[in-house]
N, C-alpha and C positions, 0 to 999 in steps of 0.2 A: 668305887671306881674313879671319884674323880680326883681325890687322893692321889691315888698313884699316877693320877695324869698330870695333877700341878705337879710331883716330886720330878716326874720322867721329863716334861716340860723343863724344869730348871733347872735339871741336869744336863741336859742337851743344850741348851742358852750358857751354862757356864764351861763347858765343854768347846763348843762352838766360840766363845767369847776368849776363853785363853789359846784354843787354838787359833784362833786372827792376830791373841796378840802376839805382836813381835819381842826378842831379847836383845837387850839392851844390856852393858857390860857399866857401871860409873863407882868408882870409889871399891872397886873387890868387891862388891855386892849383883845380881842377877832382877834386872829389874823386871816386868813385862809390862808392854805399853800397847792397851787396847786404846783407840778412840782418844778421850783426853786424861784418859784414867793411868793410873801407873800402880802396878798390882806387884808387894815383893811377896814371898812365899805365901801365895794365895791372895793374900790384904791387899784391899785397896790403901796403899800411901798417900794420894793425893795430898791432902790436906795436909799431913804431916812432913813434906817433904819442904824446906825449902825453896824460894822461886831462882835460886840459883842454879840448883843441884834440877832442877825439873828443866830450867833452860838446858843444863849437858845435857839431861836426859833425852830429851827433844833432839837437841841437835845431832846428837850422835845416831839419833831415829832416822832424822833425815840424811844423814852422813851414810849408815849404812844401807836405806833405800834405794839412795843414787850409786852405790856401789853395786849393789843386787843388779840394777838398771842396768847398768856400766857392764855387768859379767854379763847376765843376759844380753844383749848389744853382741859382745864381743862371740859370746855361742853361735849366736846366729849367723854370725857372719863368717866365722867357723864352717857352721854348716851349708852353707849357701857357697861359699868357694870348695869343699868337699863336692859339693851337688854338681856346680858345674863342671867339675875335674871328673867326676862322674860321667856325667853325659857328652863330654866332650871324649872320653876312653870308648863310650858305647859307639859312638858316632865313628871314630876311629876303627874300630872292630867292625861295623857296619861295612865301612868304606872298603877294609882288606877283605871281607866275605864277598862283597860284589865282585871285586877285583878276581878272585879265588875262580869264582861262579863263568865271569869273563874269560878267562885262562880255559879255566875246564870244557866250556864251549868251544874256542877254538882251537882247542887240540881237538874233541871230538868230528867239529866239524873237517879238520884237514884230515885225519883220519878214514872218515867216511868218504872226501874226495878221492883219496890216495885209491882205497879201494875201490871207487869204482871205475878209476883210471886201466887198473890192476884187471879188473874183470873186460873191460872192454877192449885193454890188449891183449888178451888171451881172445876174445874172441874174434878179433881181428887177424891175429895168428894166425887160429885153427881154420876159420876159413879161407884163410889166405894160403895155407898150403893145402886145402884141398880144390885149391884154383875156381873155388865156390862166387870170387866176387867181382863184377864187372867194373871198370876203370869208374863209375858215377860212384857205386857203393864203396869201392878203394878212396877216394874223393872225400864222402860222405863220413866215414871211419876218421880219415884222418882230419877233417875239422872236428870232430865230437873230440877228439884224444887232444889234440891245439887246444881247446878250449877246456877239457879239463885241468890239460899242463897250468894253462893260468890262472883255474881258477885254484889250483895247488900253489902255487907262484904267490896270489893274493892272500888265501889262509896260513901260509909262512909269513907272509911280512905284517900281516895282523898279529898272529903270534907273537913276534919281534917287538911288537909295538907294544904290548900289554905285559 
């Protein structure tokens, strides 16, 4: 068993190990640069390579890190101006549903006034042509009806206004 746990151990170490390292393009060859190591088809190079060819190596490491950096950077900020354009549409949509909700209100509310304008001159009518109402209750009727007229009056010009 413990065999197969140093082979599984060092297989997942060099798995793990070329998977961190990065590629690197110098001279039409494919280099991978883990740590300070520089690995071409599997081999470790180091020592074999030149300190010239290991400085491109490097630099171009570093050249392409800050690019990575540079495009992430620029993702983000991608995504963060998306984001806002986002919440700024939600917000907007919010604003025309209130507005919608407001509308729908006062139409229902001037509605409901009209009608009970509606219902209180009919009954004002009906008693009135059966001579049923004395000059206080005629009086009476018609401030309740004045005062509906304006509160009809007011829920039009809120209307208007929304």
């Amino acid at each position: 068993m413990k065999p197969l746990q140093i082979v599984m151990i060092t297989l997942f170490l060099c798995v793990v190990n070329i998977g961190l390292a990065q590629e690197v393009r110098h001279n039409k060859q494919t280099f991978y640069v883990s740590g300070n190591f520089v690995f071409n088809a599997g081999e470790n190079v180091t020592e074999t390579l030149s300190l010239d060819d290991k400085k491109a190596i490097f630099s171009k490491l570093k050249a392409n890190e800050k690019a990575k950096e540079k495009a992430i950077a620029k993702a983000e900020k991608k995504a963060r101006a998306a984001e806002k354009k986002i919440k700024q549409s939600e917000k907007a949509l919010k604003k025309e549903q209130k507005l919608i909700r407001a509308k729908e209100k006062a139409q229902s509310q001037l509605k409901r006034v009209q009608s009970d304008l509606e219902k209180e001159q009919k009954k004002f009518d009906r008693l009135n042509r059966k001579d049923k109402l004395t000059p206080e209750s005629t009086f009476k009727f018609e401030q309740r009806i004045l005062k509906l007229n304006e509160k009809i009056r007011r829920a039009q010009l809120k209307l208007k206004a929304i």
